[in-house]
Jmol script that loads the backbone (N, CA, C; Angstrom):
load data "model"
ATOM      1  N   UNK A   1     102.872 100.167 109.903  1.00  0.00           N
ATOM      2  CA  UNK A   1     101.806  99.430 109.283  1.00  0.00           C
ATOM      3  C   UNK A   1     101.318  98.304 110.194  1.00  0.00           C
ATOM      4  N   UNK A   2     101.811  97.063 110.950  1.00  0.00           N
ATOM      5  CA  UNK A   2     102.061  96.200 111.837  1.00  0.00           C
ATOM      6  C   UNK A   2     101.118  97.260 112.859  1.00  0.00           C
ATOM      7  N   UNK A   3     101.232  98.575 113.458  1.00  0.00           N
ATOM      8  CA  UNK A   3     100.518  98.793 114.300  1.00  0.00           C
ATOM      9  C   UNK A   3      99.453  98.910 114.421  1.00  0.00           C
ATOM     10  N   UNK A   4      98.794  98.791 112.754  1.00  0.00           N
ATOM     11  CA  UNK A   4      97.100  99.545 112.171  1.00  0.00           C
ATOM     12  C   UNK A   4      96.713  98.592 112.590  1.00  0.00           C
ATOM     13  N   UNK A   5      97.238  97.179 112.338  1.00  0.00           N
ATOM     14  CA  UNK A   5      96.449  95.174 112.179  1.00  0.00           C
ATOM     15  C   UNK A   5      96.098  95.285 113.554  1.00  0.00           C
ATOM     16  N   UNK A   6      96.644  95.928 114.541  1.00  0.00           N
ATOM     17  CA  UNK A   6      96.443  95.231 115.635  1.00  0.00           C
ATOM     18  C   UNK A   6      95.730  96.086 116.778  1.00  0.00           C
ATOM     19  N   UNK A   7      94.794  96.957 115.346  1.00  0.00           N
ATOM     20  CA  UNK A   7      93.854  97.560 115.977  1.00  0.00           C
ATOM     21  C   UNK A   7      92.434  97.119 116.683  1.00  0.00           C
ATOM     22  N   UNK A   8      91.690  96.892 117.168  1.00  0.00           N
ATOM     23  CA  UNK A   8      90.318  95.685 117.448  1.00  0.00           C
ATOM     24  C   UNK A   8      89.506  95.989 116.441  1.00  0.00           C
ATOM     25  N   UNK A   9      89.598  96.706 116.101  1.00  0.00           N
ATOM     26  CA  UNK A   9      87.865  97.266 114.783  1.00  0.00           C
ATOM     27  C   UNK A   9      88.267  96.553 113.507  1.00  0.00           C
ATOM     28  N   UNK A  10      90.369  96.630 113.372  1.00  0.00           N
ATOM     29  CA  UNK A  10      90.595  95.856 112.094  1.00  0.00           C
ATOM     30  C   UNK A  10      90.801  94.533 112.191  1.00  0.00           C
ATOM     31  N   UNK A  11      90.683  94.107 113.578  1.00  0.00           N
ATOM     32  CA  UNK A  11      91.299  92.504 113.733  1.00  0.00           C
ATOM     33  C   UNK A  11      89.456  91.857 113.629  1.00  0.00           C
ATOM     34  N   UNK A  12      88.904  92.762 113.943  1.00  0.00           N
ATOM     35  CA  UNK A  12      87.314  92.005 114.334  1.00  0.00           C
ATOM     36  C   UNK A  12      87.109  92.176 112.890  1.00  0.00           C
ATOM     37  N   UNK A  13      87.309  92.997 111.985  1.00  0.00           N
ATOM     38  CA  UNK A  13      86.637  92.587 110.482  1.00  0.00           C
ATOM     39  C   UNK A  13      87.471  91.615 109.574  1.00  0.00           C
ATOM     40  N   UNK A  14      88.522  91.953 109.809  1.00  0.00           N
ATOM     41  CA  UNK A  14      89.458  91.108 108.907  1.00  0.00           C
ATOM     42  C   UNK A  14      88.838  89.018 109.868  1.00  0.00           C
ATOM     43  N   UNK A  15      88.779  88.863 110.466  1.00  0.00           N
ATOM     44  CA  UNK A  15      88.362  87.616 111.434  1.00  0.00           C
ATOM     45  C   UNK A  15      86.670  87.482 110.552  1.00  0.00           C
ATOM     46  N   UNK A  16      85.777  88.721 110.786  1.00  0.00           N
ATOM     47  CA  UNK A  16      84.838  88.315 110.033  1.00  0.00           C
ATOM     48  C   UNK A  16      84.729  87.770 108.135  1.00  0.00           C
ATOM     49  N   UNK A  17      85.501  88.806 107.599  1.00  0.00           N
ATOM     50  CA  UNK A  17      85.918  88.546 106.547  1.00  0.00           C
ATOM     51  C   UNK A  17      86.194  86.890 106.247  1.00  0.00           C
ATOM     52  N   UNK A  18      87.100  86.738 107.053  1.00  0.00           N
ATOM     53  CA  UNK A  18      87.877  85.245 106.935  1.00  0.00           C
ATOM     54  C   UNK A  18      87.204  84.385 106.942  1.00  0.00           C
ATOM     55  N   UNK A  19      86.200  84.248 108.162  1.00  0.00           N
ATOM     56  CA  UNK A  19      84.945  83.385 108.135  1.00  0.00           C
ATOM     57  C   UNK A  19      84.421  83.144 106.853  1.00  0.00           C
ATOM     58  N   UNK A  20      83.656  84.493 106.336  1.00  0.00           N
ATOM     59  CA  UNK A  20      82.522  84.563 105.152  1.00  0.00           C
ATOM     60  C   UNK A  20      83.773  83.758 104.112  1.00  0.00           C
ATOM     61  N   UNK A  21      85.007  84.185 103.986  1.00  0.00           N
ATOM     62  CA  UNK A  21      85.880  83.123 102.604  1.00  0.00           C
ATOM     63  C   UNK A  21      85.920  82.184 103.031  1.00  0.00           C
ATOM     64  N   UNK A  22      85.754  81.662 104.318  1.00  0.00           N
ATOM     65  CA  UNK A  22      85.900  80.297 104.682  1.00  0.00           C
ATOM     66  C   UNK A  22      84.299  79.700 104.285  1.00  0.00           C
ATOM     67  N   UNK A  23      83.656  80.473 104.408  1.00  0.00           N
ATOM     68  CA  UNK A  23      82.086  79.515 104.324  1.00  0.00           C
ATOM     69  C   UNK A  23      82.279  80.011 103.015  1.00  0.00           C
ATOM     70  N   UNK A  24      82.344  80.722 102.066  1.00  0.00           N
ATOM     71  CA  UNK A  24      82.243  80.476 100.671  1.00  0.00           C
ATOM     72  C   UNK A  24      83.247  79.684 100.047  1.00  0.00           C
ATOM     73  N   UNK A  25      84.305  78.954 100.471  1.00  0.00           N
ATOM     74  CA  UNK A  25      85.104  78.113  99.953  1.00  0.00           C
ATOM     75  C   UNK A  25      84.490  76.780 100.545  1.00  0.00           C
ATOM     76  N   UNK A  26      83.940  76.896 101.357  1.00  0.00           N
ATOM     77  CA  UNK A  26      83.307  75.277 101.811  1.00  0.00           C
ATOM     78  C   UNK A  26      81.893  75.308 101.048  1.00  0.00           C
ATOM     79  N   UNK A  27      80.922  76.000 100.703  1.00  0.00           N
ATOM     80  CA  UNK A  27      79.947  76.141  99.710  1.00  0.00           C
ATOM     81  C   UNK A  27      79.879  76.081  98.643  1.00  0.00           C
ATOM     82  N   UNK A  28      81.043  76.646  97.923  1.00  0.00           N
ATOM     83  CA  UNK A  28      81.068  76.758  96.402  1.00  0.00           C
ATOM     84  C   UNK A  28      82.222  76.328  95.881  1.00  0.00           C
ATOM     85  N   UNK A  29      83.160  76.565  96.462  1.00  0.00           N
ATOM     86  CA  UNK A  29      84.767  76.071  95.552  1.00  0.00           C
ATOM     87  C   UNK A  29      84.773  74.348  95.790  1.00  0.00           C
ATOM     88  N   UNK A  30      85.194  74.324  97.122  1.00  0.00           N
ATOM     89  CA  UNK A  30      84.809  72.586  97.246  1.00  0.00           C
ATOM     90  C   UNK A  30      84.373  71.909  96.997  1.00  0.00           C
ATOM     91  N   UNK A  31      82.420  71.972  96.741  1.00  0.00           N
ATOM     92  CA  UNK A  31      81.860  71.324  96.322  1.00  0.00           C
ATOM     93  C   UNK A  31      82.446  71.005  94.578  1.00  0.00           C
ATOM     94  N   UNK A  32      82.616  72.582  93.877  1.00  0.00           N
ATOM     95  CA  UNK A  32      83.251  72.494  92.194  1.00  0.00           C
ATOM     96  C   UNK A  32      83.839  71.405  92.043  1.00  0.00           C
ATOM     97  N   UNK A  33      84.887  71.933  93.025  1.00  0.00           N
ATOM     98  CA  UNK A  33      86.380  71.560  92.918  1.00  0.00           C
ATOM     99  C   UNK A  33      86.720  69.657  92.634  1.00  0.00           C
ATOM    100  N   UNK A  34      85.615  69.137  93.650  1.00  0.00           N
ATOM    101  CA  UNK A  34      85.293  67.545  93.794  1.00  0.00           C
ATOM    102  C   UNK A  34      84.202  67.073  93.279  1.00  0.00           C
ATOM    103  N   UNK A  35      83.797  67.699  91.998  1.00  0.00           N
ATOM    104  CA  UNK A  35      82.759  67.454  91.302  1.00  0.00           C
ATOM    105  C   UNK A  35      84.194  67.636  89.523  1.00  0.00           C
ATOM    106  N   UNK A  36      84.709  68.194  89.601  1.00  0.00           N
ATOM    107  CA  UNK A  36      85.560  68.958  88.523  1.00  0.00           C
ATOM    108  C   UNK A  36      86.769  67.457  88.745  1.00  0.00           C
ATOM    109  N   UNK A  37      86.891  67.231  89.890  1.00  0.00           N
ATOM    110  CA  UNK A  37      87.884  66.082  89.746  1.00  0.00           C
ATOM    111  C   UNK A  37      87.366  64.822  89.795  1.00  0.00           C
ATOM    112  N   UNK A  38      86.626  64.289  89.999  1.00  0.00           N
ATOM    113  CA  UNK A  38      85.573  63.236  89.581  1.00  0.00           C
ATOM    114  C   UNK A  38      85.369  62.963  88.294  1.00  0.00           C
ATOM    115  N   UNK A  39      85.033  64.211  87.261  1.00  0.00           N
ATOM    116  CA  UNK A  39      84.489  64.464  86.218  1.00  0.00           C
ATOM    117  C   UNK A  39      85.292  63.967  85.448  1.00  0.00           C
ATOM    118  N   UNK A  40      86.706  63.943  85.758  1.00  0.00           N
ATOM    119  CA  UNK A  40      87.962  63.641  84.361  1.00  0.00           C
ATOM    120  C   UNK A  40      88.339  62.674  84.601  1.00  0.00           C
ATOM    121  N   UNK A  41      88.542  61.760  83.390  1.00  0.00           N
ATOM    122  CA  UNK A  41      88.459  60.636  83.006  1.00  0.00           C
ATOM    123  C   UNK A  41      89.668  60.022  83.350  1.00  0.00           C
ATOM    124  N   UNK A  42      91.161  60.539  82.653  1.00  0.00           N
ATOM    125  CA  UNK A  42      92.213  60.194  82.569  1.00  0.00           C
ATOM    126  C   UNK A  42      92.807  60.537  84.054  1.00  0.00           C
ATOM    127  N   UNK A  43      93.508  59.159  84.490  1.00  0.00           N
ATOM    128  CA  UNK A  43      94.024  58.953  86.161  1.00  0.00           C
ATOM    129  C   UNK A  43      95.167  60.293  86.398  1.00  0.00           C
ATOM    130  N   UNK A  44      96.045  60.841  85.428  1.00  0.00           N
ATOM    131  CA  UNK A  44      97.034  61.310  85.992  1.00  0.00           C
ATOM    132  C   UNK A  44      96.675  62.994  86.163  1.00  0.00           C
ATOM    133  N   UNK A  45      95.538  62.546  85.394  1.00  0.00           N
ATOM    134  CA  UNK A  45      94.490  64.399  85.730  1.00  0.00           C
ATOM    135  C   UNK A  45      93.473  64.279  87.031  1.00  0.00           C
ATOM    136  N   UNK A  46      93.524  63.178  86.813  1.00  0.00           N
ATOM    137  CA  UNK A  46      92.216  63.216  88.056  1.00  0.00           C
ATOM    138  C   UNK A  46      93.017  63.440  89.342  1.00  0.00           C
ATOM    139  N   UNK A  47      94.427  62.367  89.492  1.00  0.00           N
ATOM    140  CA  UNK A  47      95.244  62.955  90.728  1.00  0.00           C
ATOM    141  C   UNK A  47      95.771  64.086  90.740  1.00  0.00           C
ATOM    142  N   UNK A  48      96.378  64.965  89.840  1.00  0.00           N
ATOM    143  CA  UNK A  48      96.307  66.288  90.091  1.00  0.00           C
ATOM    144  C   UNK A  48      95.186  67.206  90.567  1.00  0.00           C
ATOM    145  N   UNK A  49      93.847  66.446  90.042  1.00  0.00           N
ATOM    146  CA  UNK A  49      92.506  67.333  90.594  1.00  0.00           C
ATOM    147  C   UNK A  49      92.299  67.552  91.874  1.00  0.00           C
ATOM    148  N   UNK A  50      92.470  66.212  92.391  1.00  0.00           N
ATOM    149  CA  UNK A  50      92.603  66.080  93.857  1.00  0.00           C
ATOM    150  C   UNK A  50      93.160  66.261  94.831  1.00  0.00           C
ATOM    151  N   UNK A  51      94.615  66.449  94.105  1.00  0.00           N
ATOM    152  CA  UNK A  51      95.567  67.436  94.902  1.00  0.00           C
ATOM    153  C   UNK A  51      95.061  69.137  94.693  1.00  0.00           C
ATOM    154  N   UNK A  52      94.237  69.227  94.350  1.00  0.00           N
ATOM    155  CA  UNK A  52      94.037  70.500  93.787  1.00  0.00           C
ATOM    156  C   UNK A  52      92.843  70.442  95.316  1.00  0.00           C
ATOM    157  N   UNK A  53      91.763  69.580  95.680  1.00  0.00           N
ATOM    158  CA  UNK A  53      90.876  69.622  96.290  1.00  0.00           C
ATOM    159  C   UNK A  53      91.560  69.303  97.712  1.00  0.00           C
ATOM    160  N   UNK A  54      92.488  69.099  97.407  1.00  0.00           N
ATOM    161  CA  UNK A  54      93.348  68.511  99.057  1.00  0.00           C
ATOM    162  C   UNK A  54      94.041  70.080  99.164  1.00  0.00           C
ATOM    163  N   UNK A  55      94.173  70.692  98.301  1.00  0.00           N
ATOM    164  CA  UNK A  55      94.392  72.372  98.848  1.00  0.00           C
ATOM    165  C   UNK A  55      94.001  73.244  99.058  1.00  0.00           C
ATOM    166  N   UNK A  56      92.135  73.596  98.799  1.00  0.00           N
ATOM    167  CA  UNK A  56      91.690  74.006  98.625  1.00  0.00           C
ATOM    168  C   UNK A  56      90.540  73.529 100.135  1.00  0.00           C
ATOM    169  N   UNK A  57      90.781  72.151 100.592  1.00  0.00           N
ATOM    170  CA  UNK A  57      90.264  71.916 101.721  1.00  0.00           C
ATOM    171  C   UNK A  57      91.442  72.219 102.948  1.00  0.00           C
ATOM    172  N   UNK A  58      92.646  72.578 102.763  1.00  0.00           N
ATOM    173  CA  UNK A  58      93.264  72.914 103.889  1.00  0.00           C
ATOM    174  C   UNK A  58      93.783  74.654 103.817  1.00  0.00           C
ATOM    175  N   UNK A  59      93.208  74.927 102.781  1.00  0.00           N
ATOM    176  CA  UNK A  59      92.872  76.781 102.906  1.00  0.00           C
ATOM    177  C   UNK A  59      91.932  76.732 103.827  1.00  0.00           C
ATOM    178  N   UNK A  60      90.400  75.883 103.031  1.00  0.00           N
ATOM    179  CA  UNK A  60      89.666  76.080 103.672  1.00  0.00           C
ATOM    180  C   UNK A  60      89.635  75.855 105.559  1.00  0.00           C
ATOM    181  N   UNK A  61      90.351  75.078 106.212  1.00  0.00           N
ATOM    182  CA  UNK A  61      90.718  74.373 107.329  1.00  0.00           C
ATOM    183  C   UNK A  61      91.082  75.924 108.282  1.00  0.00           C
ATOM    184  N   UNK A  62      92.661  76.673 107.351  1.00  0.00           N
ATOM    185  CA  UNK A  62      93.114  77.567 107.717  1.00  0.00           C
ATOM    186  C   UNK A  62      92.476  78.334 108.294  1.00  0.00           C
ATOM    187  N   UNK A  63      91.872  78.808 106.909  1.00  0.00           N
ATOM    188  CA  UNK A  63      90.816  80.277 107.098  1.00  0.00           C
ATOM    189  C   UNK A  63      89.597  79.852 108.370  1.00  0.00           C
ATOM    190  N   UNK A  64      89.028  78.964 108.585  1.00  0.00           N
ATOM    191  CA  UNK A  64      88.488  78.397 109.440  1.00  0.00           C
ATOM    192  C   UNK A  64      88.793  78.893 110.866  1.00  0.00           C
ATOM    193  N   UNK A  65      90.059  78.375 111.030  1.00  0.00           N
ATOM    194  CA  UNK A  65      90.632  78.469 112.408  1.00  0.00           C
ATOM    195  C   UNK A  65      91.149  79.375 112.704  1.00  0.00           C
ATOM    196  N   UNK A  66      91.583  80.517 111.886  1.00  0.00           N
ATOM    197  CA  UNK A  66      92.369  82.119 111.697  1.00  0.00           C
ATOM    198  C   UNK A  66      91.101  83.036 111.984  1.00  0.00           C
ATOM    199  N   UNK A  67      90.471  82.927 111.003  1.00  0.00           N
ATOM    200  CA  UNK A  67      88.728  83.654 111.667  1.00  0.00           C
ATOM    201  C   UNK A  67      88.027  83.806 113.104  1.00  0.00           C
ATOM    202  N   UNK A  68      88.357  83.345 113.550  1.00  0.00           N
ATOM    203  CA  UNK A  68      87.616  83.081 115.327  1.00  0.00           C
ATOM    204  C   UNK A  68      88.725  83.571 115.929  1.00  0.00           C
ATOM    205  N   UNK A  69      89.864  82.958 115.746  1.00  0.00           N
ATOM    206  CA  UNK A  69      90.913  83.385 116.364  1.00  0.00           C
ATOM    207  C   UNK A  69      91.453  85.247 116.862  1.00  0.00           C
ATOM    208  N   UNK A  70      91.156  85.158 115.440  1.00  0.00           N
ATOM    209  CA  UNK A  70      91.335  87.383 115.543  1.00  0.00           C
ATOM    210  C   UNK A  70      89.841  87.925 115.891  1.00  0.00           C
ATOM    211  N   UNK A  71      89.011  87.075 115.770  1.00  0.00           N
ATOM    212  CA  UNK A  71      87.962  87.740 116.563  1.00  0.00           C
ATOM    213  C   UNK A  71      87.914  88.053 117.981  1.00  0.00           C
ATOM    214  N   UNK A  72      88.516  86.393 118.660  1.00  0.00           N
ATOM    215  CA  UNK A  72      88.912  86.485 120.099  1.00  0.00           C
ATOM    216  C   UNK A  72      89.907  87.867 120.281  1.00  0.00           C
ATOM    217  N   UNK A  73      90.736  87.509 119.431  1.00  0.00           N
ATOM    218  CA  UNK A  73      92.035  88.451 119.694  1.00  0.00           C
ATOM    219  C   UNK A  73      91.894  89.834 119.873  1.00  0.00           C
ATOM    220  N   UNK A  74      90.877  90.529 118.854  1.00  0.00           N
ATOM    221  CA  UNK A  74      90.192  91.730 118.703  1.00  0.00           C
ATOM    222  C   UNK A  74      89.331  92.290 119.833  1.00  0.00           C
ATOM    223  N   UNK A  75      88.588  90.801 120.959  1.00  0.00           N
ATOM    224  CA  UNK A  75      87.932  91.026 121.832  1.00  0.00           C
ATOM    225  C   UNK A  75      88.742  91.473 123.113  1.00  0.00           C
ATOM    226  N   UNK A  76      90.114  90.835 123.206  1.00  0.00           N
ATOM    227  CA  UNK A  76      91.092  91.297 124.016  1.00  0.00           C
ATOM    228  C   UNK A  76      91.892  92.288 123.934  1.00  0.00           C
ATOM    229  N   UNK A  77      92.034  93.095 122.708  1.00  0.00           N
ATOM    230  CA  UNK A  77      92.462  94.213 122.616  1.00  0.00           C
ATOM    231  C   UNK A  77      91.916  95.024 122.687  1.00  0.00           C
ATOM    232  N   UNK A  78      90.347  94.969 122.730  1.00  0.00           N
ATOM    233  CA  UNK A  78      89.477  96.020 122.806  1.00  0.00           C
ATOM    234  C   UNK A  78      89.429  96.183 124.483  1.00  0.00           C
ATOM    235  N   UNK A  79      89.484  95.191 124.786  1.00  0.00           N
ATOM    236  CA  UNK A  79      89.470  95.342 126.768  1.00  0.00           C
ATOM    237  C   UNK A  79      90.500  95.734 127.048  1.00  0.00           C
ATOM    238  N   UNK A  80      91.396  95.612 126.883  1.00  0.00           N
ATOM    239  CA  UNK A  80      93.040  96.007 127.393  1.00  0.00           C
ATOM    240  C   UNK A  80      92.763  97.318 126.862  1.00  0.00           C
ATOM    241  N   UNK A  81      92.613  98.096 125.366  1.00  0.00           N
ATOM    242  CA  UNK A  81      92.161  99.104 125.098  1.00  0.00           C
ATOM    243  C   UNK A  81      91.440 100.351 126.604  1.00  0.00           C
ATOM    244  N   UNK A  82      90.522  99.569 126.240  1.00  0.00           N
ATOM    245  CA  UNK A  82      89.473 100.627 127.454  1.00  0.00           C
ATOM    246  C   UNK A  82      89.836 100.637 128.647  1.00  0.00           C
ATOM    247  N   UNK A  83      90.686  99.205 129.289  1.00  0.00           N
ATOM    248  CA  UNK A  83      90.867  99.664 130.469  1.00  0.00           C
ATOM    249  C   UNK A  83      92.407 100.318 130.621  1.00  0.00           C
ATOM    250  N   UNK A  84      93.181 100.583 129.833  1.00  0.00           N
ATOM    251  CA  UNK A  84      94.173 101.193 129.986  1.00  0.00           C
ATOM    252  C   UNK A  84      93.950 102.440 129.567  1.00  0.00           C
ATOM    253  N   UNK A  85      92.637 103.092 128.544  1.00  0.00           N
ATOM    254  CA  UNK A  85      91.860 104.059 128.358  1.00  0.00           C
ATOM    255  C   UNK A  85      91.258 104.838 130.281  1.00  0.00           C
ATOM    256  N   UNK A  86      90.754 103.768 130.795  1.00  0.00           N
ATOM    257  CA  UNK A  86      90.387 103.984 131.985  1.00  0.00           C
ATOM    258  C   UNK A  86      91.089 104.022 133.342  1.00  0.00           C
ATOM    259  N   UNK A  87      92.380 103.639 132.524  1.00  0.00           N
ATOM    260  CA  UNK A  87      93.702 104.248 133.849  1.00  0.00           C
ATOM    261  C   UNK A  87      93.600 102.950 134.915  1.00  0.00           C
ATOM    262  N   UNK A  88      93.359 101.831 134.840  1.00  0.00           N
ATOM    263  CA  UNK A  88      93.332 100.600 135.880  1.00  0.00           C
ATOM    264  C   UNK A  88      93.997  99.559 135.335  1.00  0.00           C
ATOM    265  N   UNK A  89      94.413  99.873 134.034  1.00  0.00           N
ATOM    266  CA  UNK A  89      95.469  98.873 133.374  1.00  0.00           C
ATOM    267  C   UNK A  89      96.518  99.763 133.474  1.00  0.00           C
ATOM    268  N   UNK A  90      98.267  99.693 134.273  1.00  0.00           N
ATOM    269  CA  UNK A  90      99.459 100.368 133.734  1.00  0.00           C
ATOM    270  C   UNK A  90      99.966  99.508 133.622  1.00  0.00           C
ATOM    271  N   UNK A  91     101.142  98.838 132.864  1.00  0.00           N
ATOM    272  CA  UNK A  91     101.630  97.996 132.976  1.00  0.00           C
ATOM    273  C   UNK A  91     102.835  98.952 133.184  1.00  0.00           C
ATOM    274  N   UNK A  92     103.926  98.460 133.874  1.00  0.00           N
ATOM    275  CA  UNK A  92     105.019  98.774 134.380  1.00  0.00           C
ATOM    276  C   UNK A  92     106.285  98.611 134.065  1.00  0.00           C
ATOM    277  N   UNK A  93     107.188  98.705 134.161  1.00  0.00           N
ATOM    278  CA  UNK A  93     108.765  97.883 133.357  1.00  0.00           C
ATOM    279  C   UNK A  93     109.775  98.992 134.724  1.00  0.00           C
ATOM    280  N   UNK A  94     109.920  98.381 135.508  1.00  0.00           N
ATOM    281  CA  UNK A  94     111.075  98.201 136.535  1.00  0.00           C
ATOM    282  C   UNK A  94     112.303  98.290 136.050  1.00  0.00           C
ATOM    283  N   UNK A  95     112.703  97.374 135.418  1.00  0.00           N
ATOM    284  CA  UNK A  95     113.985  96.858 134.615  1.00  0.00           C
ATOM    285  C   UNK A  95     114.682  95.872 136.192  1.00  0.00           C
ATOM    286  N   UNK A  96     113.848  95.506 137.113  1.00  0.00           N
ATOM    287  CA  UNK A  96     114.800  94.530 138.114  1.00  0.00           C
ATOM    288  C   UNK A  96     113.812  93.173 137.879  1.00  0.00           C
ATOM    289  N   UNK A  97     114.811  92.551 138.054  1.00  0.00           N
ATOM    290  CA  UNK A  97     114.203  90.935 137.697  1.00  0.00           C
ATOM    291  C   UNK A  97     113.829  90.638 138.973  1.00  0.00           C
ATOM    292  N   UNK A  98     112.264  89.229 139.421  1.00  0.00           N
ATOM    293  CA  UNK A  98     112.425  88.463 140.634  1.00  0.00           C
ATOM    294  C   UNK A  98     113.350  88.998 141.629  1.00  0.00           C
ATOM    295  N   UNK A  99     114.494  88.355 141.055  1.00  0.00           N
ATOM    296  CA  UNK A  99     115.466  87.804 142.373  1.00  0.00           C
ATOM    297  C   UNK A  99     116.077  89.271 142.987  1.00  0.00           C
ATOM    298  N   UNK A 100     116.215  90.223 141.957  1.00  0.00           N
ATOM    299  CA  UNK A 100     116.719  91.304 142.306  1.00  0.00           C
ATOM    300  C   UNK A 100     116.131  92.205 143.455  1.00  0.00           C
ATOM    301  N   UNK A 101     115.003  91.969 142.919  1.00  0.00           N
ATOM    302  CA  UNK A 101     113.753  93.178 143.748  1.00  0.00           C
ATOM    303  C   UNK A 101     113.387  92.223 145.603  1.00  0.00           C
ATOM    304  N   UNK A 102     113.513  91.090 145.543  1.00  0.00           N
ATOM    305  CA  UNK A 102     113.932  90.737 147.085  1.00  0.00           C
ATOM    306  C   UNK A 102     115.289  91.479 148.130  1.00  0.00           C
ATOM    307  N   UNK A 103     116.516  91.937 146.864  1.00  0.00           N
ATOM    308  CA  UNK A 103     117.387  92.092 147.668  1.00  0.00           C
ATOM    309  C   UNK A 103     117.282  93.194 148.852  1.00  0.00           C
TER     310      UNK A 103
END
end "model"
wireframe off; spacefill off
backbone 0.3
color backbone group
């Protein structure tokens, strides 16, 4: 399963995805969210509200910075992809370390 994610076609949508929940949680939930905790009167609801908006702004933060990220990521697997598709990427495994391969 771990091998499907770290396909480029699924890392580039799942990254787009993330974005669009990230801009709809900074558009619509946030704005609610600090309009909804404002709104209530009594102090020991209103600080729960706000802890509610202090979580809901560091989803939002997350998803933010996770989004771009697998997009990049998706852009580098798609190159490593093609050029190891194109036979100019091998990567190798020796099994001799540095120091060994001088001897």
């Amino acid at each position: 399963m771990f091998d499907q994610l770290l396909r480029p076609k699924v890392a580039f949508l799942v990254g787009i995805g993330l974005l669009l929940v990230g801009f709809l949680f900074e558009v619509v939930v946030y704005p609610a969210a600090i309009y909804a905790a404002q709104s209530i009167g009594y102090p020991l609801a209103s600080d729960f509200a706000q802890g509610l908006v202090q979580i809901v702004s560091t989803i939002s933060w997350i998803i933010r910075f996770v989004g771009p990220a697998l997009i990049a990521a998706s852009l580098v697997l798609l190159k490593l992809d093609r050029l190891s598709a194109a036979g100019t990427f091998r990567p190798t495994q020796t099994g001799a370390t540095h120091d060994e391969a001088g001897d």
